[in-house]
C-alpha positions in Angstrom: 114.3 37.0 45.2 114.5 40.1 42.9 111.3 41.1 44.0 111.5 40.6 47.5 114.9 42.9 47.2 112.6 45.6 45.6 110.2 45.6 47.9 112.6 46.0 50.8 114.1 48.8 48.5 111.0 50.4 48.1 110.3 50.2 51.7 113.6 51.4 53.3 113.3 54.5 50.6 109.8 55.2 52.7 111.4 54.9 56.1 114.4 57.2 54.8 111.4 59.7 53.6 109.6 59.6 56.8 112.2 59.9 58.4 113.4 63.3 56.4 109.7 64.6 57.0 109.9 64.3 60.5 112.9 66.3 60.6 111.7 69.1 58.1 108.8 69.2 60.2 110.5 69.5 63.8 113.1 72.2 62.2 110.0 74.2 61.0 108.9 73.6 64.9 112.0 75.0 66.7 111.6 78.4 64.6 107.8 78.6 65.1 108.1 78.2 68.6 111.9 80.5 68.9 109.7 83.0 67.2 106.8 82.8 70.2 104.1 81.5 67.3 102.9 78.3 69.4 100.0 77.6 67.0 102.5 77.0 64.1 105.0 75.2 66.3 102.1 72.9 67.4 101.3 71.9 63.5 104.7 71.0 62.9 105.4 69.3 66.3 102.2 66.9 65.5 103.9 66.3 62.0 107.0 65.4 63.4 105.5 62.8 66.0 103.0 61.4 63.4 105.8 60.6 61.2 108.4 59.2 63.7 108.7 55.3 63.4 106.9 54.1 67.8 110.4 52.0 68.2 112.0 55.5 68.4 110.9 55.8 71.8 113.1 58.7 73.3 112.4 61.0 70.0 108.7 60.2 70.1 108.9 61.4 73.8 110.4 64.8 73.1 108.1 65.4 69.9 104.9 65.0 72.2 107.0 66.5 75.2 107.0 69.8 72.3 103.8 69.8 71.1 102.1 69.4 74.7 103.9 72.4 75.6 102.2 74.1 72.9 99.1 73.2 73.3 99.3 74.3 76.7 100.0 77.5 75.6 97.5 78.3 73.2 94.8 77.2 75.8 94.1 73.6 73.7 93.4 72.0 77.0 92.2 68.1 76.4 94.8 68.2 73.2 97.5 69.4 75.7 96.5 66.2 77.7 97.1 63.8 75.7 100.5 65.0 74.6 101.8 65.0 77.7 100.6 61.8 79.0 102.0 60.6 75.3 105.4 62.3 76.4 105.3 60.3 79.7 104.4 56.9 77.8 107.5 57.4 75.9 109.6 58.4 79.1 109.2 61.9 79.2 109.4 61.3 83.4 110.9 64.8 84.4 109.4 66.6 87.1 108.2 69.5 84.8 106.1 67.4 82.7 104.2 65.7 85.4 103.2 69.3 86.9 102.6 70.3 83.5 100.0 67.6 83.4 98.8 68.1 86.3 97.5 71.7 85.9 95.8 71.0 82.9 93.8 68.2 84.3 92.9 70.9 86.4 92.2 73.0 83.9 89.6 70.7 82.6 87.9 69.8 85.4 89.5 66.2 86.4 89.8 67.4 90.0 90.6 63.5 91.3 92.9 62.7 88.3 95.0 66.2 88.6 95.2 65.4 92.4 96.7 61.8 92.0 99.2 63.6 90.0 100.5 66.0 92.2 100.3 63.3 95.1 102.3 60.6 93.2 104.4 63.7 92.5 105.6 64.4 96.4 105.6 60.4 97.1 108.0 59.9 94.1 111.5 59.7 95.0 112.7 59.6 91.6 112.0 63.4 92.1 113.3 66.2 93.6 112.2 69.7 93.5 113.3 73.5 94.1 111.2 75.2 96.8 109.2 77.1 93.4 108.5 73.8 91.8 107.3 72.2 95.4 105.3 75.3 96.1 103.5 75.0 92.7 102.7 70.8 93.5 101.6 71.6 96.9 99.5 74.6 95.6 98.7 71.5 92.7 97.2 69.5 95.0 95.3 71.5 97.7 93.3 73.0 94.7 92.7 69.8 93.3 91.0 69.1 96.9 89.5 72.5 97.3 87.7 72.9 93.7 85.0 70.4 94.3 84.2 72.1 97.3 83.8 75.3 96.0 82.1 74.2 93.4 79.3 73.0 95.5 79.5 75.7 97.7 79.2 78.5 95.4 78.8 81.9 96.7 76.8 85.2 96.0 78.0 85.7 92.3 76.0 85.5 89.8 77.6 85.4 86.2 76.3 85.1 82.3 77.9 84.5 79.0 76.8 88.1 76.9 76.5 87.4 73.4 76.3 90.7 72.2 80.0 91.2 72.6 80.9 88.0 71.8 82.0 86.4 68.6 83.1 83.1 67.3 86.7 83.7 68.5 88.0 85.5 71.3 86.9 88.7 73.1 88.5 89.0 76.4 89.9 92.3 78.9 86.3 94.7 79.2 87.0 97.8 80.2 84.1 100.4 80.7 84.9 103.9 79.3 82.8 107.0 79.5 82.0 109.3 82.3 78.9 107.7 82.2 80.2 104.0 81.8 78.2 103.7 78.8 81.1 102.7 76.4 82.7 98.8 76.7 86.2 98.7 75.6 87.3 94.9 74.7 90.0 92.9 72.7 89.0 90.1 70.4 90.2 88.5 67.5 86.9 88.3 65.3 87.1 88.7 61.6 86.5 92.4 61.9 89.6 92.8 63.1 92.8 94.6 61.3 94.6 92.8 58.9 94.1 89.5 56.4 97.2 87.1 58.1 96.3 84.9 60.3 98.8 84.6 63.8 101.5 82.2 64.2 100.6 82.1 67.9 97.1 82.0 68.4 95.9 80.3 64.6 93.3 83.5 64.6 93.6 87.1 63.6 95.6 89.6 65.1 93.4 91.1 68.0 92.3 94.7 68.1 90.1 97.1 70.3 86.7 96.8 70.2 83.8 99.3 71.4 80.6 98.7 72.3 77.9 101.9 73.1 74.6 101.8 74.9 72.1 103.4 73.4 69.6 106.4 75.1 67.5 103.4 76.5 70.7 101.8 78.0 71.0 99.0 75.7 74.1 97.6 74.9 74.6 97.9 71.0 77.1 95.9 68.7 80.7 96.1 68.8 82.6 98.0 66.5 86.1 98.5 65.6 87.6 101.7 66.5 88.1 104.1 63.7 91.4 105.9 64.0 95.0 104.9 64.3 94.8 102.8 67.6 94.3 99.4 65.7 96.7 98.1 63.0 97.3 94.9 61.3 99.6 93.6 64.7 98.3 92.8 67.8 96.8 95.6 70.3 94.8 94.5 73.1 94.3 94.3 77.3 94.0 98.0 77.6 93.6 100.3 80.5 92.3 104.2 81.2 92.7 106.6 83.3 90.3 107.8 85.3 89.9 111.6 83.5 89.3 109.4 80.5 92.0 111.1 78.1 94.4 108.3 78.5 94.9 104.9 77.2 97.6 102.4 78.5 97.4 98.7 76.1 99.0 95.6 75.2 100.9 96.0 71.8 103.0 93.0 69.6 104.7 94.2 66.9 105.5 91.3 64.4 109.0 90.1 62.9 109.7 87.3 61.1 113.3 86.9 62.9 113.1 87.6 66.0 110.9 86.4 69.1 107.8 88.6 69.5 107.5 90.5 73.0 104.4 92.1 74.4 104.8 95.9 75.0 103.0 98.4 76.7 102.0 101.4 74.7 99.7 104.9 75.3 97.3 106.5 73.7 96.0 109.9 73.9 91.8 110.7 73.2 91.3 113.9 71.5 88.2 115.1 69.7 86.7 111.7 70.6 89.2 109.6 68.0 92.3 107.7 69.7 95.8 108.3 68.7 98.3 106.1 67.2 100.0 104.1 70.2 103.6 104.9 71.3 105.4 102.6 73.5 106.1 103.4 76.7 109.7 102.8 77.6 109.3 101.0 81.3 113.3 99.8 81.4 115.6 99.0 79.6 115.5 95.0 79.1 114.1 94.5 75.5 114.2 90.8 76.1 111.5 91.0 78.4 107.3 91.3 77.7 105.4 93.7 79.6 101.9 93.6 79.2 98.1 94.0 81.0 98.2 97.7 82.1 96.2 99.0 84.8 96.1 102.3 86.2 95.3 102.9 89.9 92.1 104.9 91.1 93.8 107.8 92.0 95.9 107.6 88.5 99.5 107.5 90.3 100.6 104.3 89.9 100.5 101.9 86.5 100.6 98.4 87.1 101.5 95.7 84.7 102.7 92.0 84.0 106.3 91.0 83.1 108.6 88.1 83.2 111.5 90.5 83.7 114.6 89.0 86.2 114.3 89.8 89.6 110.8 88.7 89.5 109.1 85.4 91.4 108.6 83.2 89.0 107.0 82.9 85.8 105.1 86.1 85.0 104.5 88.6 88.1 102.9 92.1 88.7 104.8 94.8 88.9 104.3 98.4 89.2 105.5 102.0 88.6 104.8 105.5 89.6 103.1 108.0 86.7 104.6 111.3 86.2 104.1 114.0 83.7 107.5 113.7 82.2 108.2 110.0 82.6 108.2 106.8 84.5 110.1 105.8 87.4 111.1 103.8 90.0 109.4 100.0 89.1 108.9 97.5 92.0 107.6 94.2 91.8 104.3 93.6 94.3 106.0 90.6 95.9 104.6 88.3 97.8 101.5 87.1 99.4 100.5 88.6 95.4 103.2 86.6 93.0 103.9 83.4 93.1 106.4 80.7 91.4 103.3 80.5 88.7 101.8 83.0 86.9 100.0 86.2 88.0 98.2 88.4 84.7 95.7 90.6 84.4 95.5 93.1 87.3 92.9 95.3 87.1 91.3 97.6 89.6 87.7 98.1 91.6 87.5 102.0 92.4 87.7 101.3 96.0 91.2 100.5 95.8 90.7 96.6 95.8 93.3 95.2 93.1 91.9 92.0 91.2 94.5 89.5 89.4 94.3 86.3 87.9 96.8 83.4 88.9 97.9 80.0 88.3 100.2 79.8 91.2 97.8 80.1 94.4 95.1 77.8 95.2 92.5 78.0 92.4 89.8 75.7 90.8 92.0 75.6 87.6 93.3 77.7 85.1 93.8 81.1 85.8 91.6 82.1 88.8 90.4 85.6 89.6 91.5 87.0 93.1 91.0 89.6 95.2 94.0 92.1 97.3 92.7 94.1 99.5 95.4 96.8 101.0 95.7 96.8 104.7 98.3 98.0 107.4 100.3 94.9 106.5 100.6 94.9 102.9 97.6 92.9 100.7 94.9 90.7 101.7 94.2 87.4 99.6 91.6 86.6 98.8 89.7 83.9 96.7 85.8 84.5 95.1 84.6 81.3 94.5 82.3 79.5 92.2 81.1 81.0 89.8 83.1 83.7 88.9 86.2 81.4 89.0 85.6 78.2 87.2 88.0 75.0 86.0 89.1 77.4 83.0 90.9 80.4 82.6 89.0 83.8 84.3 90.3 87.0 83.9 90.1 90.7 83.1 87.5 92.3 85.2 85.8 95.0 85.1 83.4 97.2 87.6 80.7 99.5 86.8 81.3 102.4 89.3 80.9 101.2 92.5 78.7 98.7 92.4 80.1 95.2 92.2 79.1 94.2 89.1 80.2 94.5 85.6 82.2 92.3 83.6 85.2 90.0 83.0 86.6 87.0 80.7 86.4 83.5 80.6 87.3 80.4 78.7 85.2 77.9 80.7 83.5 75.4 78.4 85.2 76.6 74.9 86.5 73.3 73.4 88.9 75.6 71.2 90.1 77.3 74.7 88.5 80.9 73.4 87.9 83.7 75.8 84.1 85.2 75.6 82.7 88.0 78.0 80.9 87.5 81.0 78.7 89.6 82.9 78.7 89.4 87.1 76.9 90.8 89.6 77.7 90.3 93.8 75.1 92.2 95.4 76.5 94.0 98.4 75.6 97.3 100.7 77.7 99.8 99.3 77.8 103.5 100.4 78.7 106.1 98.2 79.5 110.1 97.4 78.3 111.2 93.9 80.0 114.2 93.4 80.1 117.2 90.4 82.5 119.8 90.1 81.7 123.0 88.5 81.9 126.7 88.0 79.0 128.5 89.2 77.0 129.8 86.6 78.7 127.5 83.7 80.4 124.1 82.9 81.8 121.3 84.8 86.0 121.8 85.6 87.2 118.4 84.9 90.5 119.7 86.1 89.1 119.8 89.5 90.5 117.7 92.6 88.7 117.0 95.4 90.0 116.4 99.0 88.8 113.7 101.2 88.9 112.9 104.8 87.7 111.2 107.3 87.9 111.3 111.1 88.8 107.1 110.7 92.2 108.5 109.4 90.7 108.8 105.1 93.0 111.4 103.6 92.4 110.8 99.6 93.0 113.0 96.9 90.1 112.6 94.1 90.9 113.2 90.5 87.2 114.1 88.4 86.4 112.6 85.4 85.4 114.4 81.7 81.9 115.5 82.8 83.3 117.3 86.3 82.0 114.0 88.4 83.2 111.9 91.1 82.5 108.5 92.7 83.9 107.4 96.0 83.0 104.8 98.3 82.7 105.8 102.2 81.9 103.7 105.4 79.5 104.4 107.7 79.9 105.4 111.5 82.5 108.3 109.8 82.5 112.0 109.4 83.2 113.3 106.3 85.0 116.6 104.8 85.3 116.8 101.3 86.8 120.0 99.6 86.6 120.9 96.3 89.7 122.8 94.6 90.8 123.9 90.8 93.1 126.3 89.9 91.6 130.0 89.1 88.6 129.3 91.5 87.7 129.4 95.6 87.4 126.1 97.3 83.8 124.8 98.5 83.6 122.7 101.2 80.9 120.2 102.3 80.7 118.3 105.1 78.9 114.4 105.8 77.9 112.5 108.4 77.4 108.9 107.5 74.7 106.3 109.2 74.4 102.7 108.8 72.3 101.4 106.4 70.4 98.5 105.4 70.5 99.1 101.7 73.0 100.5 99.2 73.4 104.5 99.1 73.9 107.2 97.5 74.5 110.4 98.5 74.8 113.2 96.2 76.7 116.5 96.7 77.4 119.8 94.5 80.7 121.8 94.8 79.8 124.8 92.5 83.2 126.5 92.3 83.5 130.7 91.8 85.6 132.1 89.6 88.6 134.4 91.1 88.6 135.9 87.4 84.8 136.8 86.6 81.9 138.2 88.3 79.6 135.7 90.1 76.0 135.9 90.6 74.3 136.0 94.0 71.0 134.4 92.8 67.7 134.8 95.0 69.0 138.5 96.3 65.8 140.1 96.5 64.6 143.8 97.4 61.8 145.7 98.6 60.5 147.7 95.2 62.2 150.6 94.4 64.2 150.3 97.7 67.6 148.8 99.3 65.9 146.4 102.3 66.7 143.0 102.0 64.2 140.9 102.0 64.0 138.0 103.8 64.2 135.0 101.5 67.0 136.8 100.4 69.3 135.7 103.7 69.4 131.5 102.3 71.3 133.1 99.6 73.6 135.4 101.5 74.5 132.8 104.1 75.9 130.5 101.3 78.3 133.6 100.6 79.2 133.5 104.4 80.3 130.4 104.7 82.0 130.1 100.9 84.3 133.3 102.6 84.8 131.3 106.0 85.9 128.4 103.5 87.5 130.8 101.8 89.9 133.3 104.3 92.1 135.0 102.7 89.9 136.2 100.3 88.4 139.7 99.7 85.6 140.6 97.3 83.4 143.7 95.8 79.4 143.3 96.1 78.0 144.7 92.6 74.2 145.7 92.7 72.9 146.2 88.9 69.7 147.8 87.6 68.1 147.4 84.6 67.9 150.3 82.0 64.3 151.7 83.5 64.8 155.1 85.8 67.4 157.8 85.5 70.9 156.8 85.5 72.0 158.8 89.0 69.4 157.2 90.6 70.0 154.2 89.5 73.5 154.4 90.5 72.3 155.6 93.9 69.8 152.7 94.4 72.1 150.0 93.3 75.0 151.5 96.0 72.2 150.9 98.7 71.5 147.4 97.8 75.1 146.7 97.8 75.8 148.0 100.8 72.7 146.4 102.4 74.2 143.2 101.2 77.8 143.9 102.8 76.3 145.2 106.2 74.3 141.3 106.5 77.7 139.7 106.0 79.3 142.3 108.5 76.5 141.0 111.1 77.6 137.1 110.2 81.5 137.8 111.1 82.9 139.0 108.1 85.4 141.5 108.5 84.9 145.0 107.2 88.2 145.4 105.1 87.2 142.2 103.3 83.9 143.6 101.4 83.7 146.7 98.8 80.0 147.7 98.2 79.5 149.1 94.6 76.6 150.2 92.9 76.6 149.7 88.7 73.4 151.3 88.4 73.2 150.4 84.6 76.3 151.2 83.6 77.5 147.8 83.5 74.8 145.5 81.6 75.0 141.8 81.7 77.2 140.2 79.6 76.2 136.9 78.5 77.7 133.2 79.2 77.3 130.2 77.3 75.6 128.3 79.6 72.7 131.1 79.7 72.2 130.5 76.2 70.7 126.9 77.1 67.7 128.7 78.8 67.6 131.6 76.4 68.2 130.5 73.2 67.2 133.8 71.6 70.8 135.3 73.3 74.5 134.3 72.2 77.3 133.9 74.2 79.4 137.1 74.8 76.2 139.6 74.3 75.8 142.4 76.3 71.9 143.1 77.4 72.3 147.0 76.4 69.1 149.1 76.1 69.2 149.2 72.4 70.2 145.5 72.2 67.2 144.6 74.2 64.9 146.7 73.0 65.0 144.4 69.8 63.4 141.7 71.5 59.7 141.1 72.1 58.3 142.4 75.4 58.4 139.1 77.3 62.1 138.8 76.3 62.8 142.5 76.7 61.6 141.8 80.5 63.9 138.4 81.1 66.6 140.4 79.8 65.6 143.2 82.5 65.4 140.7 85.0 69.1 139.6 84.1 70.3 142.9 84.3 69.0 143.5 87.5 71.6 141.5 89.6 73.9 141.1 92.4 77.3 139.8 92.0 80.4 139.6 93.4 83.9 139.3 92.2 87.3 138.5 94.1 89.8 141.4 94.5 92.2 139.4 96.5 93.4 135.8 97.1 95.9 137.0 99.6 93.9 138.9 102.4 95.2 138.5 105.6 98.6 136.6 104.7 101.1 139.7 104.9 102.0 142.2 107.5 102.1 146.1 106.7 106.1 145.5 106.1 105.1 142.4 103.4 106.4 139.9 105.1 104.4 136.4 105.0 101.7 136.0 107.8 99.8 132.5 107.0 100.5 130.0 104.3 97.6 129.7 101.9 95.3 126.8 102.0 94.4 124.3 98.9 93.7 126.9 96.2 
């Protein structure tokens, strides 16, 4: 008898201590998961359940009921399963918990068994849903009758897992970089990354920015971190730039052991090829809120991001506000047919104005699924890519080299531990394009340039260059094309295009070389009798690209400088070069060109060349800023001595006025200027 009392002692103690570590371990739970660090949560949750006695039914329920949600969260798919189905078993019946499930059958691929679920779901009585919930079942179920489908069907896409950015955790959100997209911007959560603590959240390390270079043969070389302020020890990640390439919009998640962790969007500026320390950008006012997945619009206006902010659709939507140089203003959400009662993430955009998102809340094959708006008069067009780029997991973050449609995004698909890896693509397609470069004749490119499109099919675009003074804009064909190259300080250059159907993708390149208004520019291939003033005729190809930059350019007025080199007497020098210039003026006189608007000069040598920097690249014996005087280039060798006559013997012009033509003898204003 004493022994069987003992026994029940001893076993009663046990159920006492179990019963105390299930509690310990749900407490730990609720702060985990208060604090946003699901991983955690999801260790405690499965210590709770493990150690709660099966007759307690209802508290067995809510412990799975916990950890599923978790699981679900950190992308622990066939784990999240279980729970939830173990929630269920232990009358877990609500209506959340069955869609719940559902969606993650989805998610792996159990098209027949998700589509039960969301079927029993609208049969069920017991049940009764708001018009979100009901859209997200019906949405449930026609993709769990769709997937298959596409899934056989497939579709032009081509996709494959690259290794060479990929580690053996996450790497998600490519973005290309460089005016020559040879740099790969990505966020992962390797070793490599910042800092030695692990996350609450994700059980990995803290992600940072990653970069990946191609080498001179195009070859895609191995990530590295970026050296400068940009990463820390926290989380940074999902980033965006703008098309000039100076700016950096990302994902930052600063950590506190007290208070939930939300996402925040931050900027970063590029200077001397080293990124700055991110400051957050201060979007509204709700702290309470995450906002997160930047994306800057081609034409750089507009930043687009993700937030579960009130006044939203449900769960996480895309929003979006307007960039200005002094702040932010004015944020609208996209609305419908874009958000949804689910989730919408990662918007990103193709440079012909497409915007790509990935959702949970319309039709997909599970997961989140990669879709496609296209802007028309009525607002967005929907639609859905198909197999393979979409896939039972989650797809998201693309990215699109140029104008081609090809490049690369993230995916989860087939990752037992639910971790996102890179994925090239490729959709081959006829695509016509203008290549464009923007530059000052005689020098550099002006990557502060704009460039005005239209079209006679109603195009009106505004064109922003990148670093390297380049464009890239896709056109359509059967349309005529004016494009019009502006900066500050220099005359506009128009071209014009015609553009035919094709059968095969094209390019077509043009040049805007812009003049400066400040300094002289050369007329190159003016060409002479010897020793006389008569143009010859290879000489007009030249002169006719001056009469039409002064037709593009009409209220301007400029001098015609003829130069000798130091050979010959000075006055007759001075009387030759006066001849040539006038020559010059009297062949735009016969083209149109008003009189008042051209003042011949002859330099004779009295006004040697002085040297630019981009001369020195095919004379590397001159520096910048020298001056080709007779004693400076008489210290050459002959054969230089005579390139540095041939430089000196030049025609140039220079702009006198920017205003010809716009006032009347009493001042008053005329003609507005155009673009300038």
């Amino acid at each position: 008898m004493r022994k069987t009392l003992y026994i029940l002692s001893i076993y009663l103690c046990a159920l006492l201590l179990v019963g105390c570590g299930a509690d310990q371990a749900l407490k730990k739970g609720e702060k985990y998961y208060a604090l946003g660090e699901y991983f955690d949560a999801a260790t405690q949750y499965k210590k709770a359940y493990a150690q709660t006695p099966v007759k307690e039914k209802a508290a067995r329920g809510q412990r799975a009921l916990k950890m599923a949600d978790c699981y679900r969260r950190i992308n622990y798919t066939q784990r999240a399963i279980a729970a939830y189905r173990n929630a269920i078993r232990y009358g877990q019946r609500d209506s959340m918990t069955y869609l719940y499930l559902g969606q993650q059958l989805l998610k792996a691929g159990s098209y027949k068994e998700a589509g039960k679920v969301f079927e029993d779901m609208l049969h069920d009585t017991l049940f009764s849903y708001d018009a979100p919930t009901l859209q997200l079942v019906k949405s449930g179920l026609h993709s769990a009758q769709l997937a298959p489908q596409w899934k056989k069907e497939g579709s032009r896409y081509t996709v494959k897992r690259e290794n060479t950015f990929n580690s053996r955790r996450s790497d998600y959100s490519p973005v290309f970089g460089g005016d020559a997209n040879d740099r790969l911007y990505f966020t992962s959560t390797r070793n490599e990354a910042a800092g030695d603590e692990l996350s609450g959240i994700t059980g990995t390390k803290n992600a940072d920015i990653f970069v990946s270079q191609k080498d001179e043969k195009g070859k895609w070389q191995r990530p590295q971190v970026i050296d400068s302020e940009l990463n820390s020890a926290e989380d940074e990640g999902a980033c965006s730039i703008t098309p000039d390439g100076h700016t950096m919009y990302l994902t930052v998640c600063k950590t506190d052991n007290n208070y939930p962790r939300y996402a925040q969007i931050a900027t970063s500026r590029r200077s001397d090829a080293a990124w700055s320390k991110p400051q957050v950008l201060e979007l509204v006012r709700d702290t309470l809120s995450l906002y997160a997945h930047p994306a800057v619009s081609p034409d750089g206006k507009w930043l687009y991001f993700v937030s579960d902010m009130p006044g939203g659709m449900g769960g996480k939507d895309i929003w979006r506000v307007r960039i200005s140089d002094t702040s932010m203003g004015g944020v609208e959400n996209l609305g419908a047919p874009i958000n949804t009662p689910g989730d919408e993430m990662f918007p990103t955009f193709r440079p012909n104005g497409d915007l790509y998102f990935s959702s949970n809340g319309h039709e997909g094959m599970g997961g989140l699924d990669i879709f496609i708006a296209s802007p028309n008069a009525f607002g967005w067009k929907i639609e859905h890519p198909g197999f393979p780029l979409n896939s039972q997991g989650d797809d998201f973050g693309m990215t699109f080299e140029g104008m081609k449609n090809q490049g690369f995004f993230s995916s989860n698909r087939g990752d037992a531990h639910g971790w996102d890896h890179i994925y090239s693509f490729e959709n081959p397609e006829i695509i016509q394009t203008i290549k464009g470069w923007v530059y000052e004749q005689e020098g550099y490119e002006l990557p502060q340039a704009v460039v005005y499109l239209v079209g006679n099919d109603g195009t009106n675009l505004r064109l922003s260059v990148k670093g390297d003074g380049s464009f890239t804009q896709q056109i359509k064909p059967n349309v005529d094309y004016v494009l019009l190259g502006t900066c500050a300080g220099y005359l506009n250059h128009k071209e014009e295009l015609r553009v035919e159907p094709v059968t095969d993708s094209e390019e077509y390149v043009l040049q805007f070389p812009l003049a400066s208004i400040t300094a002289p520019v050369l007329i190159d291939n003016i060409f002479y009798d010897f020793d006389r003033a008569t143009l010859r005729p290879e000489s007009t190809e030249a002169l006719d690209k001056l009469v039409v930059l002064l037709n593009e350019n009409p209220h301007t007025a400029i001098e015609l400088a003829a130069h000798c080199d130091y050979k010959g007497s000075e006055e007759y020098n001075i009387r030759l070069s006066q001849r040539r210039a006038e020559s010059v003026v009297n062949y735009l006189i016969s083209k149109g060109i008003k009189k008042d608007r051209l003042t011949p000069k002859g330099y004779g040598k009295g006004s040697p060349k002085k040297i630019r920097k981009k001369l020195t690249e095919k004379y590397p014996y001159l520096k910048e800023n020298d001056v080709l005087t007779e004693e400076y280039v008489r210290t050459f060798t002959p054969e230089q001595q005579e390139e540095c006559n041939q430089l000196n013997r030049r025609t140039e012009f220079k702009v006198t006025t920017t205003t010809y033509g716009m006032f009347d003898k009493q001042g008053n204003l005329i003609e507005s200027p155009a673009h300038n």
